[in-house]
C-alpha positions as CSV (number, residue, x, y, z in Angstrom):
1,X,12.9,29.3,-0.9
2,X,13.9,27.2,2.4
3,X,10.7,25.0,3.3
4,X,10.2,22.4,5.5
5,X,8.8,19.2,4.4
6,X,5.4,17.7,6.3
7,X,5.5,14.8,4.2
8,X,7.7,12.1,2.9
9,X,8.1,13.5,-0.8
10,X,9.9,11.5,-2.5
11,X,11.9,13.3,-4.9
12,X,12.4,15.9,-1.8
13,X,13.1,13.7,0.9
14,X,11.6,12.6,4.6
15,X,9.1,14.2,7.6
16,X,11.7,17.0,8.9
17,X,13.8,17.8,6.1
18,X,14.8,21.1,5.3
19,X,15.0,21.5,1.3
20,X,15.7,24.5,-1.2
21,X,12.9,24.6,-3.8
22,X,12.3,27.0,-6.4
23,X,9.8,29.8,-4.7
24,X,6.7,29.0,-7.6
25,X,6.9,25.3,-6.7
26,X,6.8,26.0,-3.0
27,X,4.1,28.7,-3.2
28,X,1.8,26.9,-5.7
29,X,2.5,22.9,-4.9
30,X,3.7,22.2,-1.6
31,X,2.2,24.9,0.5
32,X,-1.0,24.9,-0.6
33,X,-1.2,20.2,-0.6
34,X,0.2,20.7,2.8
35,X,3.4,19.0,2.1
36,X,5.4,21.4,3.0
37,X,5.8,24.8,5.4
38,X,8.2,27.4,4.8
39,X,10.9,27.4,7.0
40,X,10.4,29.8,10.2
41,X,11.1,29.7,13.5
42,X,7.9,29.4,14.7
43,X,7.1,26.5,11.6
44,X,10.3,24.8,13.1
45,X,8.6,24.1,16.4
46,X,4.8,23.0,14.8
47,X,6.7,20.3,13.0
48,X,8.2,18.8,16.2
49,X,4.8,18.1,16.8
50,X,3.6,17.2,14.0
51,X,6.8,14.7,13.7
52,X,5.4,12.8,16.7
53,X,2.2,12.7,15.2
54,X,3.2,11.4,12.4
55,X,5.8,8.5,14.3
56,X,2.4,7.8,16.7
57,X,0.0,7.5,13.1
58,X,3.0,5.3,11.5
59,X,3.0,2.9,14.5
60,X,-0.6,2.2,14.6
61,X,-0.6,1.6,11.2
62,X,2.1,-1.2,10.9
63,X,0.3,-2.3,14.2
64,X,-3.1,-2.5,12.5
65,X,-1.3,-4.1,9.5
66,X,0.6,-6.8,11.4
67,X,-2.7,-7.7,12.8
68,X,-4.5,-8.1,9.8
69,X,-1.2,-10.2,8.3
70,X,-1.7,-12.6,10.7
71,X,-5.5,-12.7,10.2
72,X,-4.4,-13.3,6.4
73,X,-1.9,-16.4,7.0
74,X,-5.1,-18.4,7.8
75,X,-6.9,-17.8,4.8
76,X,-7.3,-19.2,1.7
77,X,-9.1,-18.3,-1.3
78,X,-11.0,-19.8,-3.9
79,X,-11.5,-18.7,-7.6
80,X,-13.9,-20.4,-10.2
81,X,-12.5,-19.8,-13.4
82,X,-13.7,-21.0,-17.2
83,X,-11.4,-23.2,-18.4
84,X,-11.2,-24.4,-22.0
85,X,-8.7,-28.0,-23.0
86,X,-5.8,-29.0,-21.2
87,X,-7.4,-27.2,-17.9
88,X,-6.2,-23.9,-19.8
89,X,-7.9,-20.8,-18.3
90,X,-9.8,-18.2,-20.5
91,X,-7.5,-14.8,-19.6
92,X,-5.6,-14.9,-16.5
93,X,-6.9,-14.4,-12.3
94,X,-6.5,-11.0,-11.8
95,X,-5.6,-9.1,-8.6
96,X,-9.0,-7.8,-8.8
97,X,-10.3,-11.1,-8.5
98,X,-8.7,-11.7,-5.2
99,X,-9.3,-8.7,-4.0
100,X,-12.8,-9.4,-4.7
101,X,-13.0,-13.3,-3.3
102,X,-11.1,-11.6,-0.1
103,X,-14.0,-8.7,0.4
104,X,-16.6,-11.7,0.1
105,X,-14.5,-13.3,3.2
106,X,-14.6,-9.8,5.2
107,X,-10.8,-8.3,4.5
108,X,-11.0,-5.5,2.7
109,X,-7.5,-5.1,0.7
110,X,-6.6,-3.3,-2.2
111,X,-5.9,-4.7,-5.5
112,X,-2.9,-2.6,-6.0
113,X,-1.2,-4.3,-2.5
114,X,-1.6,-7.9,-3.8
115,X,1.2,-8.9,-5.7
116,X,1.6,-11.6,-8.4
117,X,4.8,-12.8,-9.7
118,X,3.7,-14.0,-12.8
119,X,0.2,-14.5,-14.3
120,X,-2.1,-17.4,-13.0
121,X,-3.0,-19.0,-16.2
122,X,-3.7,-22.8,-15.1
123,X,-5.6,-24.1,-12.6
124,X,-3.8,-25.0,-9.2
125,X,-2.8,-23.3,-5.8
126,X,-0.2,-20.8,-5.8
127,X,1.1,-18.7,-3.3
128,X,0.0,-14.6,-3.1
129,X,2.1,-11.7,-1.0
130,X,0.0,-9.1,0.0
131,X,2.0,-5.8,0.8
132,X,-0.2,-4.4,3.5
133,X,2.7,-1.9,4.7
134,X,6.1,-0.9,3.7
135,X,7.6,-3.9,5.7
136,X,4.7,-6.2,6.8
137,X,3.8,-9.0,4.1
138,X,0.8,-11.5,4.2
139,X,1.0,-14.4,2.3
140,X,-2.2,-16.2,1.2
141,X,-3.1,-19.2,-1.0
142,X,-4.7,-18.9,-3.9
143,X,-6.8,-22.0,-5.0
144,X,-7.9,-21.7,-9.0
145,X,-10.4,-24.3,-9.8
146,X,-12.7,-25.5,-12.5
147,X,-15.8,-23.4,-12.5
């Protein structure tokens, strides 16, 4: 079955593609989660508009998230940690800690978008990326300290 996709799908492929799937994973996945339409005439033209949409929806979102990577530049956080001898820290800080000291300082980001290269296990300041979009990256520092 010939459907057309209303989503990026990624083992599918982008907004506007035309893709042969099997008719029982077209009729019982993508059709019914809206990923997908089957391919008519009439489906071909309701998808140009939908496709500009979608490029409007995408725009306003790196826009948003541009905006709120330059909000994030400025700001730094700080986490309290226990810390035993030798300034070692008890665990490690945790993306969910960040996300968590960020909240308190009124940016609401994901823990799943802040990114850690390798764990923070000493006190110090170390730089964070935040992936707020598919191309738009906020850095922020982090400052562990001695609770």
């Amino acid at each position: 079955m010939k459907v057309i996709l209303r989503q990026n799908y990624e083992s599918l492929g982008q907004v506007g593609d035309i893709v042969e799937v099997k008719d029982g994973f077209a009729r019982n996945f993508l059709i019914p989660r809206k990923i997908a339409y089957t391919a008519l005439k009439g489906n071909v033209i309701a998808l140009e508009e939908e496709k500009k949409n979608f490029e409007k929806k995408l725009q306003q979102e790196v826009q948003a998230a541009e905006k709120l990577a330059v909000e994030l530049e400025k700001v730094s956080v700080t986490i309290p940690v226990q810390v035993g001898e030798e300034d070692k820290i008890f665990g490690s800080v945790t993306t969910q800690m960040i996300a968590d000291s960020l909240k308190e300082k009124g940016y609401d980001v994901d823990k799943r978008k802040i990114e850690i290269e390798e764990p923070i296990k000493s006190l110090g300041i170390y730089g964070i990326s935040i992936k707020l979009h598919t191309n738009v990256v906020a850095n922020i520092k982090v400052w562990v300290v001695r609770e």
